[in-house]
C-alpha positions as a Markdown table, in Angstrom:
| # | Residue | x | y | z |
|---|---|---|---|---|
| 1 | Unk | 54.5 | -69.1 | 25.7 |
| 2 | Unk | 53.9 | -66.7 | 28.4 |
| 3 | Unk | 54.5 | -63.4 | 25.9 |
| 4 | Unk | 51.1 | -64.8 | 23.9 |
| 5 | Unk | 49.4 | -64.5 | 27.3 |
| 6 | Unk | 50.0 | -61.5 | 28.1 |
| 7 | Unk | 49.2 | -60.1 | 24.7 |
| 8 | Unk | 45.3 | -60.4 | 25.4 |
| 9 | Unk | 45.1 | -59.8 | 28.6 |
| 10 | Unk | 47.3 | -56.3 | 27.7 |
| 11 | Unk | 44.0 | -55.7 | 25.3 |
| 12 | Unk | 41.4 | -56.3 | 28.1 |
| 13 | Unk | 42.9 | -54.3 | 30.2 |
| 14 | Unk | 43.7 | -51.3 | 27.9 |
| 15 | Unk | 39.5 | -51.6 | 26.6 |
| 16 | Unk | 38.7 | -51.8 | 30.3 |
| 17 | Unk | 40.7 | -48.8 | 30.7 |
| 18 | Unk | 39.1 | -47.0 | 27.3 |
| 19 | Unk | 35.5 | -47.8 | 28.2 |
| 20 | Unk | 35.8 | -46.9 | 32.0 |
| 21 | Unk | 37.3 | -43.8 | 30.7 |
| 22 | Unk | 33.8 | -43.1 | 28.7 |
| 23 | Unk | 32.0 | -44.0 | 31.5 |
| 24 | Unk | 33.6 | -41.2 | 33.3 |
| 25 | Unk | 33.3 | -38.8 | 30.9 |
| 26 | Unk | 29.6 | -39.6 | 30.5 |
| 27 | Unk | 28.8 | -39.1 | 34.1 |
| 28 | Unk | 31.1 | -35.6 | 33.6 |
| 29 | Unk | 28.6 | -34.6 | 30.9 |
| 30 | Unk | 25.9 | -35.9 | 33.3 |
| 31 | Unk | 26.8 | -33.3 | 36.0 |
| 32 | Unk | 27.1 | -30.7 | 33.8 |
| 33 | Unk | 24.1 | -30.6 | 32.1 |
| 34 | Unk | 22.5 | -31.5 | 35.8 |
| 35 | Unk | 24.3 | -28.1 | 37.1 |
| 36 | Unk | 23.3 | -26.3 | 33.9 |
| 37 | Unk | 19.1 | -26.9 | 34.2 |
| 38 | Unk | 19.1 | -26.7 | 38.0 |
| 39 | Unk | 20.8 | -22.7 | 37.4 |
| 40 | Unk | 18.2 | -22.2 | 34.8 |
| 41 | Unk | 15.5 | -23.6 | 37.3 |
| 42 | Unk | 16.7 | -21.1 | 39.6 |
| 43 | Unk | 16.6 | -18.4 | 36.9 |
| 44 | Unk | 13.4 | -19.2 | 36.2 |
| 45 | Unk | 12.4 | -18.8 | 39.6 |
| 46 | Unk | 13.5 | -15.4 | 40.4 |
| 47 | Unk | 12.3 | -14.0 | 37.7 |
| 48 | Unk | 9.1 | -15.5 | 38.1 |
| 49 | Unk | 8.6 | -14.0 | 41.4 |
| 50 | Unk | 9.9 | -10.8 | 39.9 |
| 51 | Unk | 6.3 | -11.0 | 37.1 |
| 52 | Unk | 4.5 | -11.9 | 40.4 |
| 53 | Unk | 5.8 | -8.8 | 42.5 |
| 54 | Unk | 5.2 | -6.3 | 39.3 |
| 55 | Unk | 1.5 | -8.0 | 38.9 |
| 56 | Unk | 1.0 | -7.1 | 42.9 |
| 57 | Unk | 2.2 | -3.6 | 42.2 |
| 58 | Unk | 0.6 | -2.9 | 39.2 |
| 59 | Unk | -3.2 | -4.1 | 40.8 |
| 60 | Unk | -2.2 | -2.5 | 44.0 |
| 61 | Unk | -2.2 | 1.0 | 41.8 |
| 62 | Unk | -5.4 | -0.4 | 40.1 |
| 63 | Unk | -6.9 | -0.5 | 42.9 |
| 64 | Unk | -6.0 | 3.1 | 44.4 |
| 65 | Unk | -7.4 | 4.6 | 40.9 |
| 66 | Unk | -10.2 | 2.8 | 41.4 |
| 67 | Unk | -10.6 | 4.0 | 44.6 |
| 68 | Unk | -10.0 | 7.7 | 44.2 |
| 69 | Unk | -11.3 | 8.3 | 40.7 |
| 70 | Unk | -10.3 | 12.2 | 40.7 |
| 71 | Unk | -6.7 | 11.7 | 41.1 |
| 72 | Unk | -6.6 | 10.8 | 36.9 |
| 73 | Unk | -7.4 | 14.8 | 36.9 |
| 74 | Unk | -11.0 | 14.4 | 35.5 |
C-alpha cells in the first residue's frame, strides 16, 4: 500500500518542480527585459544631451552672426 502513496506525492513534487521552474524562468525574462529598457534609458540619454550640446552650438553661432553682421560677406 505504500507504492500507491508515493505515486501522488511523486506528481506533487515533479509539478512543484515544473511550475517553480516557470517561475524562474519568468523572473529570467523579467531581468532581461529590465536590463534591456534601462540600456535604452541610457541611450536615450546620451543622445539627448548630444541634441542639447548641438542646439547650444548651433545658437551660440546664431548669436556671433547676429552680432557681427559683416562676417556673412555682405
Amino acid at each position: 500500500m505504500n507504492g500507491c502513496r508515493t505515486l501522488p506525492v511523486m506528481l506533487a513534487l515533479s509539478v512543484l518542480v515544473v511550475l517553480a521552474a516557470c517561475g524562474v524562468e519568468t523572473a529570467g525574462t523579467a531581468a532581461t527585459a529590465g536590463a534591456i529598457k534601462k540600456n535604452e534609458i541610457e541611450q536615450g540619454r546620451a543622445t539627448q544631451e548630444q541634441v542639447r550640446q548641438q542646439l547650444q552650438k548651433s545658437m551660440e553661432q546664431s548669436q556671433q552672426r547676429a552680432a557681427d553682421p559683416l562676417a556673412d560677406g555682405y
